[in-house]
C-alpha positions as CSV (number, residue, x, y, z in Angstrom):
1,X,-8.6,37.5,-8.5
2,X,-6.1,36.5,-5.9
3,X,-8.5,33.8,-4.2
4,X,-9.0,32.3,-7.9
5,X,-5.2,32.0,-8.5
6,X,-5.0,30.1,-4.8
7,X,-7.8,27.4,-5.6
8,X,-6.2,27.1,-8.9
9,X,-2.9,26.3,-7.3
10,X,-3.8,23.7,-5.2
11,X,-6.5,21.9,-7.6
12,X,-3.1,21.4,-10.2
13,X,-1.2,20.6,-7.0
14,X,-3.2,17.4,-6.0
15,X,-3.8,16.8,-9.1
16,X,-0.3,16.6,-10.4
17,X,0.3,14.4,-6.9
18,X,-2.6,12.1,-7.8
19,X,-1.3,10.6,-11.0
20,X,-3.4,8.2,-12.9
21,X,-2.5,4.5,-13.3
22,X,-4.2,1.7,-15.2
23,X,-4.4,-2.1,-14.9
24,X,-4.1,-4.5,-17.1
25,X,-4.9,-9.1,-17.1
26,X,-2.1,-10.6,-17.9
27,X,-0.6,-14.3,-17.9
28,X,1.7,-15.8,-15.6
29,X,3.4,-17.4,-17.6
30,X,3.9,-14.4,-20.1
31,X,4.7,-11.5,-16.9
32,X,7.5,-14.0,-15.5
33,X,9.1,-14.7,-19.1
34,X,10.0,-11.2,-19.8
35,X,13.7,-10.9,-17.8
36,X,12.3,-6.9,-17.1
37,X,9.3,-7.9,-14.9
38,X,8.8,-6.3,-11.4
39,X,7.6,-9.8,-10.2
40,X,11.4,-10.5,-10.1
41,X,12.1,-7.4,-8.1
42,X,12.2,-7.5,-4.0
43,X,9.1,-4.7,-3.8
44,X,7.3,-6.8,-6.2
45,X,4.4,-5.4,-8.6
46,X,1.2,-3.9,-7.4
47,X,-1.9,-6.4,-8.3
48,X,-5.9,-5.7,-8.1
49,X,-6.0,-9.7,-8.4
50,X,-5.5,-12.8,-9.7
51,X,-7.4,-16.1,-11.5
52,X,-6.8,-19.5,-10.3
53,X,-6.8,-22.4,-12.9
54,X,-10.1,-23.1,-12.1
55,X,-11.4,-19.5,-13.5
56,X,-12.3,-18.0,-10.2
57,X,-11.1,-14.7,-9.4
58,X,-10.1,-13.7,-6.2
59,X,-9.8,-9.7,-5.3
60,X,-6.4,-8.8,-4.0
61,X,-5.3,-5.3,-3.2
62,X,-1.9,-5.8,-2.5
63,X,1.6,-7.1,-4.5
64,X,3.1,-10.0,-5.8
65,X,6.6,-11.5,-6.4
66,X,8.5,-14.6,-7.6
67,X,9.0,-16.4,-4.6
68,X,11.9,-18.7,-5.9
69,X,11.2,-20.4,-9.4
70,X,7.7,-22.0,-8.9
71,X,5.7,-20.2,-6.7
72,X,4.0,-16.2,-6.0
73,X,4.4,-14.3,-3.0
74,X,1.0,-12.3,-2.5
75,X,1.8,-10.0,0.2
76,X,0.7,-5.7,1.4
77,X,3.3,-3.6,2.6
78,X,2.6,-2.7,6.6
79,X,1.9,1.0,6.7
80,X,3.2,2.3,10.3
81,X,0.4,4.3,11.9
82,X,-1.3,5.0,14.9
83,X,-3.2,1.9,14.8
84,X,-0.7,-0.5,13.9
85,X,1.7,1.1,16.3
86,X,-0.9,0.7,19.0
87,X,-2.3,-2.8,18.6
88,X,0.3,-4.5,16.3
89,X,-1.9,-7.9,17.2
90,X,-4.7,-6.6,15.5
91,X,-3.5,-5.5,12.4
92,X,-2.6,-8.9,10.3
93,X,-1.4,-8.0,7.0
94,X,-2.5,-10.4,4.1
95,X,0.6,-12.5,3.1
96,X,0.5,-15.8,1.6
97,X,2.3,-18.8,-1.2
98,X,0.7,-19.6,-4.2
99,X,2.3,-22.4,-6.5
100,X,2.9,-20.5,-9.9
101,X,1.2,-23.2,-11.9
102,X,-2.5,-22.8,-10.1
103,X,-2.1,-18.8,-11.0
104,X,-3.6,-18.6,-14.6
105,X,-3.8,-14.6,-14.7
106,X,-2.7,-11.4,-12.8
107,X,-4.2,-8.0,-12.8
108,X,-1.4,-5.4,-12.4
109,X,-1.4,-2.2,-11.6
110,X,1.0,0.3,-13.9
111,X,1.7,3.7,-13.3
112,X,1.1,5.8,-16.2
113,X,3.1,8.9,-16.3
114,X,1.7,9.8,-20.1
115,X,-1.5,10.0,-18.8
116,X,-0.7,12.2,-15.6
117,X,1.1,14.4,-18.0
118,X,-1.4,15.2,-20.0
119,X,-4.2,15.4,-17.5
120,X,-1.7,18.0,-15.6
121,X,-1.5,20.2,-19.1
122,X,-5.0,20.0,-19.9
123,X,-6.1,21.2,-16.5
124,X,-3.5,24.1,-17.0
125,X,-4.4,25.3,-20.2
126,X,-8.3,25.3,-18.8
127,X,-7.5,26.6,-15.6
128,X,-5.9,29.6,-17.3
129,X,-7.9,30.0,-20.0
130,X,-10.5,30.2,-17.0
131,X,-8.4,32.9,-15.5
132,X,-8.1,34.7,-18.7
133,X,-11.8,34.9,-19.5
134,X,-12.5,36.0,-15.8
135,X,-9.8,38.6,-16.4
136,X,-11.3,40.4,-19.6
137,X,-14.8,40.0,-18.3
138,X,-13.8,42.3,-15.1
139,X,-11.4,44.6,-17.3
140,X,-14.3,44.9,-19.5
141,X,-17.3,46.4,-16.7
């Protein structure tokens, strides 16, 4: 029973430290009215990608942030490792100025605590009604 407990332990533990997040298109023009928008932070709001005004849509895994009134700052955070410690030359880390007006759409990335919170209960109540039924079934032979 003890082994059972373990696994059981850890799978909630990654699980509660995954989280799930979702992403949604929005307009420019919409994201940067709101006064509350993380576009107008320093750290800037995490991005899958973005449309041009010419409808193409280019990939980006990365953030993005005002970068004074009129334009976007596309930019990844430089993660220290090994690697980029090693040959700091070879690790270029995507960062670039788009006026705001040639950026029709954005897709951002949003945590979503809800969701993590129920997927972290749900697993719970299975996991132990696993345990439970495992319990009985041996109490029982």
């Amino acid at each position: 029973m003890r082994p059972s407990l373990t696994i059981c332990a850890c799978f909630l533990s990654i699980l509660a430290l995954a989280g799930c997040s979702s992403s949604r298109q929005t307009r420019v023009s919409d994201e940067t009215a709101r006064s509350q928008s993380k576009l107008r932070t320093e750290e800037g709001q995490e991005l899958e990608g973005y449309t041009t005004m010419d409808a193409t849509y280019h990939a980006f895994k990365g953030r993005v942030r005002l970068h004074g009134p009129d334009t976007l700052e596309f930019f990844t955070k430089q993660k220290k490792s090994y690697e980029t410690e090693m040959y700091p030359k070879a690790y270029d880390p995507k960062h670039f100025l788009i006026p705001r007006d040639s950026v029709q759409t954005v897709r951002l990335v949003h945590s979503d605590t809800g969701k993590t919170i129920f997927a972290v209960l749900g697993t719970t109540v299975l996991v132990a009604g696993v345990i439970v039924a495992i319990a009985l079934a041996t109490k029982e032979s």
